[in-house]
C-alpha positions in Angstrom: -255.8 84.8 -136.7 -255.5 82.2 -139.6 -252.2 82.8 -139.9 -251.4 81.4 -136.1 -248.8 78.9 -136.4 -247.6 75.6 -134.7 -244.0 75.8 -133.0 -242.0 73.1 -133.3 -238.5 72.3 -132.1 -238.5 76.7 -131.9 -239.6 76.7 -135.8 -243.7 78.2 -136.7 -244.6 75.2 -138.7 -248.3 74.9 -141.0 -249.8 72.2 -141.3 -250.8 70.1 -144.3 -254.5 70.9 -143.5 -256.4 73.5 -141.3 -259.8 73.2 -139.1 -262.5 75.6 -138.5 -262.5 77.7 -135.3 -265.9 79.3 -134.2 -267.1 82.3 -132.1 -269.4 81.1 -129.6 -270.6 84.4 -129.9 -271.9 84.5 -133.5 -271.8 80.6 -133.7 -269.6 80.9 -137.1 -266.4 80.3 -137.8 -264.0 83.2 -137.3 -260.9 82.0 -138.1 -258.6 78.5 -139.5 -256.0 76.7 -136.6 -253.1 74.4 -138.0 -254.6 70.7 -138.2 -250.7 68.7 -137.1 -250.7 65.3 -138.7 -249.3 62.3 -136.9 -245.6 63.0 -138.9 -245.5 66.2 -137.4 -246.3 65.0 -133.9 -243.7 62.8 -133.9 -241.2 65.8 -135.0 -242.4 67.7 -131.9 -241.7 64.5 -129.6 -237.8 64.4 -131.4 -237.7 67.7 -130.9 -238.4 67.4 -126.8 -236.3 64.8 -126.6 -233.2 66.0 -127.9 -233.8 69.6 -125.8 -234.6 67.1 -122.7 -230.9 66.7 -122.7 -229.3 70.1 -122.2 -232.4 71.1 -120.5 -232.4 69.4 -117.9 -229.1 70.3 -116.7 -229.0 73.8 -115.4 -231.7 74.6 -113.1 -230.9 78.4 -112.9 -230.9 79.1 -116.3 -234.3 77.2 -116.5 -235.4 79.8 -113.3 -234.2 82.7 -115.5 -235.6 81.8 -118.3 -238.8 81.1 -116.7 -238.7 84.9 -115.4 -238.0 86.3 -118.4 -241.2 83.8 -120.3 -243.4 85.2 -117.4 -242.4 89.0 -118.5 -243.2 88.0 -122.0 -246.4 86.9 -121.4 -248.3 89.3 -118.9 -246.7 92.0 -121.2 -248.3 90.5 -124.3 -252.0 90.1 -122.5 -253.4 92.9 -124.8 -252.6 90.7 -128.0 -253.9 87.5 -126.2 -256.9 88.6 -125.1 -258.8 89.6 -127.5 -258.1 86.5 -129.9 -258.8 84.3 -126.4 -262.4 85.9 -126.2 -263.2 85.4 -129.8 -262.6 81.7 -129.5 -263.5 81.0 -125.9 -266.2 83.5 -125.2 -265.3 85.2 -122.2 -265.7 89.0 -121.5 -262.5 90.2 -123.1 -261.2 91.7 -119.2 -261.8 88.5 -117.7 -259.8 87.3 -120.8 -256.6 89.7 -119.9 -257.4 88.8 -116.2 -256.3 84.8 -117.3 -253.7 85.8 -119.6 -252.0 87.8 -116.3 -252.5 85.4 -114.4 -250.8 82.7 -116.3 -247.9 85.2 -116.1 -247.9 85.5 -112.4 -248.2 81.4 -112.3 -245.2 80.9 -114.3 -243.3 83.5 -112.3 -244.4 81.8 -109.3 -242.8 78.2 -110.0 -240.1 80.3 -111.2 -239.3 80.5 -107.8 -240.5 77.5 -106.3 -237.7 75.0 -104.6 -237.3 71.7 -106.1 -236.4 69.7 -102.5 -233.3 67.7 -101.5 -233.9 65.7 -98.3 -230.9 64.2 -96.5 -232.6 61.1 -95.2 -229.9 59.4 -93.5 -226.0 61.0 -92.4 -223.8 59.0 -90.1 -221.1 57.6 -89.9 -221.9 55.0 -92.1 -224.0 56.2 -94.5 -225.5 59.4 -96.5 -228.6 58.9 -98.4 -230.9 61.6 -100.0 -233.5 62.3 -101.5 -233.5 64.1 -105.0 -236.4 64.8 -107.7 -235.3 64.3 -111.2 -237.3 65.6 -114.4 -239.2 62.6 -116.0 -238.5 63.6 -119.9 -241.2 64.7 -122.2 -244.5 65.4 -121.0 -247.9 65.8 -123.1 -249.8 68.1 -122.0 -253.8 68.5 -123.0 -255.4 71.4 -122.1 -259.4 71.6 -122.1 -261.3 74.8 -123.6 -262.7 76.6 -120.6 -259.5 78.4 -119.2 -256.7 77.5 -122.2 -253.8 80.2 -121.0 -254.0 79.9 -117.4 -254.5 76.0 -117.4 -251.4 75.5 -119.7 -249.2 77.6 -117.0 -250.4 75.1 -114.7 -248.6 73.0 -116.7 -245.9 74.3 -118.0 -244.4 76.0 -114.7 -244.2 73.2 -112.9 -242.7 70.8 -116.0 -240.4 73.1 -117.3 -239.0 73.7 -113.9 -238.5 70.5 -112.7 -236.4 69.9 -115.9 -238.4 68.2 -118.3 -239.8 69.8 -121.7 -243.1 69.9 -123.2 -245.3 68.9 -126.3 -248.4 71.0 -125.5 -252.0 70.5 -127.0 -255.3 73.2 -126.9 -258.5 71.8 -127.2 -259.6 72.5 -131.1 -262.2 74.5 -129.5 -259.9 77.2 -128.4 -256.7 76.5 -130.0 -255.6 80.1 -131.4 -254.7 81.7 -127.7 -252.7 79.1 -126.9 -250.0 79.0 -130.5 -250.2 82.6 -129.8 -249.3 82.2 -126.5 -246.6 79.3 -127.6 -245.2 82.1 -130.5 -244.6 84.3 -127.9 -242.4 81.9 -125.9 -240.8 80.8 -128.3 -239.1 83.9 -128.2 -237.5 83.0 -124.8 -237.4 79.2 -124.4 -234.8 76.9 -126.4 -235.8 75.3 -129.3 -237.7 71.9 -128.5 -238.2 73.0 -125.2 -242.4 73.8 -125.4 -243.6 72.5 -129.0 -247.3 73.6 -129.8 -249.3 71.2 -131.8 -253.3 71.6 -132.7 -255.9 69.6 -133.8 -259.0 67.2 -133.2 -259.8 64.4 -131.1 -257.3 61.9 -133.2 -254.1 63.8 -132.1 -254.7 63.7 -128.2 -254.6 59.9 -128.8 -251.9 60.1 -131.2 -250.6 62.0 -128.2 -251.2 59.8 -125.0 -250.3 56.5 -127.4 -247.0 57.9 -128.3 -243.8 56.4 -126.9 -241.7 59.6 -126.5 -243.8 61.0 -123.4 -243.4 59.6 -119.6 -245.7 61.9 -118.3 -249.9 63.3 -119.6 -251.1 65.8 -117.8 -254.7 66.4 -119.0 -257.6 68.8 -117.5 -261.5 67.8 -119.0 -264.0 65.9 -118.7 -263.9 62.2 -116.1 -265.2 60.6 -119.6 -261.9 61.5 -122.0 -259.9 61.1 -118.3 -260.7 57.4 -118.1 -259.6 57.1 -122.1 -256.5 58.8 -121.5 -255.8 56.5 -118.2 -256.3 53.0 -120.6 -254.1 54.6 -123.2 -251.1 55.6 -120.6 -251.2 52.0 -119.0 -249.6 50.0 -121.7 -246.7 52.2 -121.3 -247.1 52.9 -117.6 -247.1 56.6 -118.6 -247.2 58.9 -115.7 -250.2 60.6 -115.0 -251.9 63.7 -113.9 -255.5 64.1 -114.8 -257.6 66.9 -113.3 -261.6 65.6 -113.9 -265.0 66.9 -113.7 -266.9 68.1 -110.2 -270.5 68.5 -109.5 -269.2 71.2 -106.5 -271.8 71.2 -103.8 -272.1 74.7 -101.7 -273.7 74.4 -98.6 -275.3 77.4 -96.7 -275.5 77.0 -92.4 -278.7 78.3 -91.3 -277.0 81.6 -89.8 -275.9 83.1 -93.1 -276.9 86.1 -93.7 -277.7 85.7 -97.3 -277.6 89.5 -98.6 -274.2 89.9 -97.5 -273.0 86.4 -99.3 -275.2 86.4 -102.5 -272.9 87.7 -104.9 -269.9 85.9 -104.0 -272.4 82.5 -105.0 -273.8 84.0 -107.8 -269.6 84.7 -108.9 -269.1 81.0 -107.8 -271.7 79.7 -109.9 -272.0 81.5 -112.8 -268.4 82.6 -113.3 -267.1 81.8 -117.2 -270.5 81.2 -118.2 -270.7 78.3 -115.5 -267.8 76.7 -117.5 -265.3 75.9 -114.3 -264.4 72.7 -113.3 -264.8 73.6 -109.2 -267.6 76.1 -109.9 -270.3 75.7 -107.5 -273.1 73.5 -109.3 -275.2 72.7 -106.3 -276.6 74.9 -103.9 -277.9 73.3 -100.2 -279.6 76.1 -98.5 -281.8 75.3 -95.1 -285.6 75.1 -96.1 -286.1 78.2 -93.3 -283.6 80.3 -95.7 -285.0 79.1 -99.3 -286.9 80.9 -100.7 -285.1 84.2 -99.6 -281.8 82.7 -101.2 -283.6 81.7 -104.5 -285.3 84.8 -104.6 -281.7 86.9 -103.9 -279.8 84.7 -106.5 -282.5 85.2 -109.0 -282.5 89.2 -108.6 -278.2 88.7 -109.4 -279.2 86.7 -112.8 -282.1 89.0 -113.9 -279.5 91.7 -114.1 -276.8 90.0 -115.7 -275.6 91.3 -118.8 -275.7 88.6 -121.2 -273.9 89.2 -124.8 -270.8 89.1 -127.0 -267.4 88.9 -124.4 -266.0 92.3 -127.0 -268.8 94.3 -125.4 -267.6 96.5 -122.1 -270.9 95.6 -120.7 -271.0 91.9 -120.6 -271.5 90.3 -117.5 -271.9 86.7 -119.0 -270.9 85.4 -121.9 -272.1 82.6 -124.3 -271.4 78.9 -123.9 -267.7 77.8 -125.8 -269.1 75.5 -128.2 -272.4 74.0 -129.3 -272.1 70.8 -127.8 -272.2 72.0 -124.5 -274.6 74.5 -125.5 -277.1 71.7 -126.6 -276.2 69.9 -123.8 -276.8 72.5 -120.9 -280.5 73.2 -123.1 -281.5 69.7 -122.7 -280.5 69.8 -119.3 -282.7 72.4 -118.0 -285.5 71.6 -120.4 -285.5 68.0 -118.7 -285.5 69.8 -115.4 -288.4 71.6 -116.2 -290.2 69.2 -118.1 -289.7 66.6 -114.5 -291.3 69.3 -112.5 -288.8 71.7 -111.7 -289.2 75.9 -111.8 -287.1 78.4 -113.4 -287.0 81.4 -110.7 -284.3 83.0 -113.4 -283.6 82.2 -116.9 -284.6 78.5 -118.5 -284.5 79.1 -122.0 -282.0 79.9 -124.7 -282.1 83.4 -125.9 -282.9 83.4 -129.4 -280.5 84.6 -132.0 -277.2 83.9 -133.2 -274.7 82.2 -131.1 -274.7 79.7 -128.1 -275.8 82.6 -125.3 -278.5 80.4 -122.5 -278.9 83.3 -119.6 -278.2 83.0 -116.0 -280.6 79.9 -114.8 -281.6 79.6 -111.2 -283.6 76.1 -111.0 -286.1 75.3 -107.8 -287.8 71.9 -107.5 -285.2 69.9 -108.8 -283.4 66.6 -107.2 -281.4 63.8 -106.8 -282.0 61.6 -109.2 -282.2 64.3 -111.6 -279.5 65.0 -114.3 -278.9 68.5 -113.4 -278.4 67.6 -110.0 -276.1 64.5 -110.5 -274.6 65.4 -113.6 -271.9 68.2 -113.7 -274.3 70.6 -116.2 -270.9 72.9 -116.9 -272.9 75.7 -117.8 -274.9 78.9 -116.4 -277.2 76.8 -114.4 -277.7 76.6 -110.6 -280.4 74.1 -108.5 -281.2 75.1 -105.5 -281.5 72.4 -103.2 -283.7 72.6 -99.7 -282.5 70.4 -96.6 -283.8 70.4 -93.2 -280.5 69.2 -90.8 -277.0 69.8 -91.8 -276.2 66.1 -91.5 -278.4 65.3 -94.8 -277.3 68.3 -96.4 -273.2 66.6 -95.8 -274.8 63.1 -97.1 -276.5 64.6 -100.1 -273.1 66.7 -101.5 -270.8 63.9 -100.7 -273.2 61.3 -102.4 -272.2 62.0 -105.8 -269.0 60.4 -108.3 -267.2 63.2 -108.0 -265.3 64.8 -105.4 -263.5 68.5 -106.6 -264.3 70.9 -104.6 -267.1 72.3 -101.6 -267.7 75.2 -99.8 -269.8 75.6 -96.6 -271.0 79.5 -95.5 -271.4 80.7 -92.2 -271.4 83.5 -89.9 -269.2 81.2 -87.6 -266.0 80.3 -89.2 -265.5 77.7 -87.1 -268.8 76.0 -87.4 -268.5 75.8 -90.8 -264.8 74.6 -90.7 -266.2 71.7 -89.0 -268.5 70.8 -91.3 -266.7 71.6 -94.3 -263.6 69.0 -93.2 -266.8 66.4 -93.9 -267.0 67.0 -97.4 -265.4 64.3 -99.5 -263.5 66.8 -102.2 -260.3 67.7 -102.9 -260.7 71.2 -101.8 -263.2 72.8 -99.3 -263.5 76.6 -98.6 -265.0 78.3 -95.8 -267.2 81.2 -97.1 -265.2 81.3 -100.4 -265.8 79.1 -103.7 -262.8 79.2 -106.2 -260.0 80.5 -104.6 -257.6 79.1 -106.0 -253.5 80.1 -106.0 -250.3 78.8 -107.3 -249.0 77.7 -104.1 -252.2 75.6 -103.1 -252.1 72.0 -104.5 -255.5 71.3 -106.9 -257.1 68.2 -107.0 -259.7 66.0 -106.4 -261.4 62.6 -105.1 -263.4 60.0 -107.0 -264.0 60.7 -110.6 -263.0 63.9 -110.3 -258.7 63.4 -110.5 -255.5 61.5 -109.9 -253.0 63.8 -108.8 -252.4 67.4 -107.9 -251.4 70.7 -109.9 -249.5 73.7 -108.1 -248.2 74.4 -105.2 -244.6 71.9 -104.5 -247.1 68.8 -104.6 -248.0 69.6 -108.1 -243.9 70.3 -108.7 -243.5 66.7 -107.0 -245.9 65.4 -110.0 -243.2 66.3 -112.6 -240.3 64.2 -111.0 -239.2 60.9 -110.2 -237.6 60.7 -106.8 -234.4 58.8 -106.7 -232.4 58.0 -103.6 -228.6 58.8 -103.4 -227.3 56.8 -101.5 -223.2 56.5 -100.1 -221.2 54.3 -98.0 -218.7 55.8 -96.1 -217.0 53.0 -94.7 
């Protein structure tokens, strides 16, 4: 894959220098991405610029073409994929799975009505309501999802009207120029430019004068960064954060029949999701049960290289999170806490830490406060379901929540208490193009999908016309 390339204004471009990308699975580098230097980032900015123009002007060519760049990329998920895994980590279906469902995202806001609202129409007056595309945005995607979270973007951008300068983490930046080569093939010059490299070009990015709009998924820490840099400029800004998700069990669960679904909420991508569950309040009556169910789940997870059929969980992306989620749990474990599954890195190439199922940990404790964005789970006891509420919403962050029941309803209640963007009902990441995404606190500012994520793209203006 060293011979991915940048696309500017429609053109593969090199750049001057190259950066290492590694396998999380062998922990060496695999492969060389295009390093763009700060001359070439301000030819991608031109270049949106001078597309913004025509662009903007004919929404039913931008609806076609939007079709036809969904078509392009669900049919080139078999190319994707496997350079997606070897970068990111992922078991290489789960890999196609993201890749398709990028496609069915774009095809989705392909569709999606940008509103007109007559506000006022009398005899005196007609005023409405329009949404107008903002310009360029920058968009900075983070390394956990790269395809799917960039057609979060780019649906909802490129529809509106505006066009795109587009930026992969350097973790996982070869899926996404693939992914930009490919669409290329369908999109007007200037209209999506792909750029890579380090931490110095997203702040040559959100410091640039071009953009009017950042819309950035990672971590609340680069989030706040990215905020301070907008604000000179008054940039527009959507930022999707971190989340420390709390899951809360009701005492009349019936924890064989929900098990997997937490053990898929918690462990999904290696643990690496931004609304993944990463606390688990279970009644003290049910404990011990629930430990011991969730434990039995990560014993017999396959753990191993995302090419192999048989993985179940692959390793973590990159080795500072790796060294990060190790510290974690071995400060866990040091303060008192038990390992019912996993708690130690297995030894050997790569950054693979196994399934980890934690008892005896608290509040107060990293791995309870922090979001540990990795294959980790503590299992929290609480006697009354009015501490459990105080305990999950006692936290920075506010992304997500899910509360499980036999009784719907009962659980609704409770789960309209959580202070989160989202909160499911005997789910934990579902998540769909036509539901807005965001969250409280630390966790966000702003929305993606659905037409309040659209909304984030626009600037309303008001039309307004005497008639007398």
């Amino acid at each position: 894959m060293s011979d991915v390339s940048m696309i500017i204004g429609g053109e593969r471009r090199a750049a001057p220098s190259t950066f290492g990308v590694v396998n999380p699975a062998t922990g060496e580098v695999h492969a060389d991405a295009p390093d763009c230097d700060e001359g070439q980032l301000n030819e991608a900015f031109d270049a949106a610029a001078k597309a913004f123009t025509d662009w903007r002007t004919d929404e039913d060519a931008r609806r076609s073409i939007l079709r036809e760049a969904s078509k392009r990329l669900s049919a080139a998920a078999d190319r994707i994929a496997p350079v997606l895994t070897a970068e990111q980590g992922k078991p290489l279906r789960s890999a196609h799975m993201e890749v398709l469902g990028a496609g069915y995202w774009l095809r989705y806001f392909s569709r999606l009505e940008i509103p007109r609202e007559v506000i006022q129409d009398d005899e005196h007056v007609r005023a409405e309501v329009v949404h107008r595309p903002m310009g360029v945005v920058a968009a900075i995607t983070p390394w956990n999802f790269p395809i799917m979270l960039s057609a979060w973007k780019l649906g909802p951008a490129l529809l509106a009207g505006n066009t795109v300068v587009l930026k992969p983490s350097p973790f996982t930046p070869l899926s996404t120029l693939l992914m930009g080569e490919i669409l290329s093939e369908v999109l007007p010059p200037g209209v999506l430019n792909v750029v890579s490299g380090g931490d110095q070009l997203g702040r040559w990015m959100t410091s640039h004068p071009v953009p009017r709009k950042i819309s950035f998924t990672g971590s609340t820490g680069t989030g706040k960064h990215i905020a301070a840099s907008a604000a000179p400029d008054l940039k527009r800004l959507t930022l999707e954060l971190g989340g420390n998700d709390a899951a809360i069990l009701l005492d009349d669960v019936d924890p064989a029949a929900i098990v997997r679904k937490l053990f898929e909420g918690a462990f999904d991508n290696s643990g690496q999701v931004c609304s993944g569950i990463k606390r688990l309040y279970v009644p003290e009556s049910l404990h011990d049960v629930v430990v011991d169910a969730l434990a039995a789940q990560a014993a017999a997870a396959r753990v191993g290289d995302g090419m192999d059929p048989d993985t179940q969980v692959g390793p973590i992306q990159n080795r500072p999170q790796y060294e990060r989620v190790c510290d974690l749990v071995a400060e866990a474990l040091a303060g008192g806490a038990t390992a019912a599954a996993g708690g130690a890195p297995i030894d050997g190439p790569g950054y693979f830490f196994p399934p980890t199922v934690l008892v005896g940990a608290a509040e107060g404790t990293r791995i309870v406060d922090e979001e540990q964005f990795g294959p980790v789970l503590p299992v929290l006891p609480y006697r009354d379901i009015d501490e459990a509420v105080a305990r999950a919403n006692a936290t920075n962050y506010g992304l997500s929540g899910s509360v499980w029941s036999a009784d719907p309803d009962r659980a609704g209640a409770v789960a309209e208490r959580l202070d989160c963007g989202t909160a499911w009902v005997n789910a934990h990441v579902a998540l769909g193009p036509h539901q807005p995404f965001g969250g409280l606190k630390w966790s966000g500012v702003g929305v993606e999908n659905g037409p309040w994520g659209l909304a984030g793209y626009t600037d309303l203006q008001v039309q307004y016309r005497a008639k007398d």
